[in-house]
C-alpha positions, 0 to 999 in steps of 0.5 A: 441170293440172300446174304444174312452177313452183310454189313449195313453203313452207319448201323452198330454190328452188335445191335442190327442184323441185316439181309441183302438180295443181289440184283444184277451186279448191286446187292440191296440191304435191308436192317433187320432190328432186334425183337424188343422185349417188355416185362409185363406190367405187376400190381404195385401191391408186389413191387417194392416199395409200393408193396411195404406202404400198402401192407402197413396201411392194410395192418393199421386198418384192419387189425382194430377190424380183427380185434372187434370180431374176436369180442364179438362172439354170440351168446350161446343160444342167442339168435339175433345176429341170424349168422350175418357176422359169419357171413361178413368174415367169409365174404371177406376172407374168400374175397380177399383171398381171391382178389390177390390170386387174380391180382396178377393176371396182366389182361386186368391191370390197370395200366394206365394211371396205375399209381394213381388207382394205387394211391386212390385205393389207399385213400379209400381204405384209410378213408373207410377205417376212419369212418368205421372207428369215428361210428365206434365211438359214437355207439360206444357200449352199444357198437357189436360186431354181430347183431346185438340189440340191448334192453334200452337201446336208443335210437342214436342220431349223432355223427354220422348217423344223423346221415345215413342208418349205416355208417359203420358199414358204408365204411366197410365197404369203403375199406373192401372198394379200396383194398380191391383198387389199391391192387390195381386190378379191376377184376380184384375190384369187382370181386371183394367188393361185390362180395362184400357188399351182398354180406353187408346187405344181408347184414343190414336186413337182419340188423333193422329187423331186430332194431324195429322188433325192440325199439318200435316207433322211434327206429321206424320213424329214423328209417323213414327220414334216412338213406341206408349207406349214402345221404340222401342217395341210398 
């Protein structure tokens, strides 16, 4: 017979249940433990304090980002820009919105190491800022956010331009990539950083085309002797 009542020696009452089977005149107990209960792992973009840190390095980055955009508007009439910058905003709203909705789905978390692809991320989005801003400074008058090639716009070659064609968008994406890790999901990574990285290729075919149009030569030239995103690389 079973007996679910049955005391077992050396084991708390409280924290043990058991069951015996009487066999003959001896009766067999057997400890049955409590189910064990985990709480499912939550990106540390929700959990305090992880979640202040991540929103104040978020606000710094990209609140210069907001303020570039809204004196970025194109002229009436002016074609140049061929709706890129359009396509850079909703590539961004839509993938940053996405990669938060998806950010909690415990079966794309990354677990293992979690602080460290958090605080990674963190670095990669304060890294990207500052090489967005060092690129503001050195195109000065000559940095827009849409498409913009001035009548005398030269060819510049200082910086980080002296490297790459696109240093200002190499840091873009540098800032999408670690937002995307700084959640710690990798599905979030995949989808803001793909996302934004086909707008900021179509951005760069649109930019180059026009700066060849107006520049000619020289910008052919800087092509040529120039990766777009990353030295010597691509």
């Amino acid at each position: 017979m079973i007996g679910p009542d049955a005391a077992v020696p050396g084991i708390p009452a409280d924290t043990t249940a058991s069951f015996g089977v009487r066999l003959g005149l001896e009766t067999l107990e057997f400890p049955v433990r409590p189910a064990v209960t985990v709480d499912p792992v939550k990106p540390l973009v929700y959990v305090s304090p992880y979640a202040w840190i991540f929103w104040a390095v978020f606000i710094y980055c990209y609140a210069s980002e907001w303020a570039v955009m809204r004196r970025s508007r194109p002229a009436a009439g002016e074609q140049t820009d061929r709706g890129s910058m359009t396509l850079i905003l909703l590539a961004a709203a839509v993938g940053t919105l996405a990669a938060f909705a998806v950010a909690g789905i415990p079966a794309f978390i990354l677990q293992r190491g979690q602080k460290s692809w958090f605080a990674g991320g963190l670095a990669a989005l304060l890294a990207g800022s500052a090489l967005r801003r060092h690129c503001w400074r050195v195109l000065g008058k000559y940095f827009t956010g849409n498409v913009k090639v001035a009548s005398d716009q030269p060819v510049i070659e200082d910086g980080a331009y002296r490297w790459v064609r696109h240093p200002s968008y190499t840091g873009g994406m540098l800032m999408y990539l670690g937002t995307g890790l700084a959640m710690t999901n990798w599905l979030s990574v995949v989808i803001i950083a793909v996302l934004t990285s086909l707008a900021y290729v179509y951005r760069v075919h649109v930019e180059e085309r026009a700066l060849a149009g107006q520049i000619g030569a020289p910008y052919e030239d800087y092509m040529r002797r120039t990766k777009r995103f990353i030295p010597f690389v691509f």
